[in-house]
N, C-alpha and C positions, 0 to 999 in steps of 0.2 A: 775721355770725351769721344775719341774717334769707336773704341769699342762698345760703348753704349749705342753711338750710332749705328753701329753691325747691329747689334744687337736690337735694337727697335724696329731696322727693316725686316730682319728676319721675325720678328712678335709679327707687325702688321703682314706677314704672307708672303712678304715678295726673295724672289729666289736668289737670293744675291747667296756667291759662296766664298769662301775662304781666300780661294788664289783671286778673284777681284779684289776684296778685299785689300791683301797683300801689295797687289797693284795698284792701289789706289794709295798706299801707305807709302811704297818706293818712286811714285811721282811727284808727293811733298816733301820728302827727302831728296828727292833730287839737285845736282846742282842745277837746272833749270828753272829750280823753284814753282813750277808750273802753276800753282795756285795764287801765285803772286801775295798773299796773308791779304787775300779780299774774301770775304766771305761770298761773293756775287760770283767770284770764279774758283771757290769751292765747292761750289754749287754745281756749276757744268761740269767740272772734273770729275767729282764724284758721280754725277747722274751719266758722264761717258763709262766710267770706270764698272760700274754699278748696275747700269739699268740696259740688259739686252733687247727688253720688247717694250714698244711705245705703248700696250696696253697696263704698264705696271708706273707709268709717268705720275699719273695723280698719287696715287698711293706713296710714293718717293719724296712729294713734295708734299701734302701731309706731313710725313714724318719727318723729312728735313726740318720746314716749319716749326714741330713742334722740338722737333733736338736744339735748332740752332736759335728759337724764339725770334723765328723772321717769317714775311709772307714771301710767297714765291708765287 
């Protein structure tokens, strides 16, 4: 699931790379559990983890949207 997700932001353009990625994959494994298994706060982790310039925001949520079949 999470790989598809890579891989749909990278289809729509946006420049997400590997070691974010990575990153984002070692904060749900965390013992922190950072994302808490809410989907509402997989959403900001991933979009902190993910998204460097506020000009790539829509595009993210877009395709969040359509991976995770939610509106954002």
């Amino acid at each position: 699931m999470f790989i598809n997700f890579f891989n749909e932001l990278k289809s729509a353009g946006l420049p997400v790379t590997v070691r974010e990625y990575l990153t984002l994959m070692e904060a749900l494994n965390s013992d922190a559990d950072l994302a808490n298994r809410r989907v509402e706060d997989f959403y900001f982790l991933s979009r902190a983890a993910l998204i460097k310039d506020e000009r790539n925001l829509d595009k993210f949520d877009r395709v969040f949207g359509h991976v995770f079949k939610v509106s954002t």
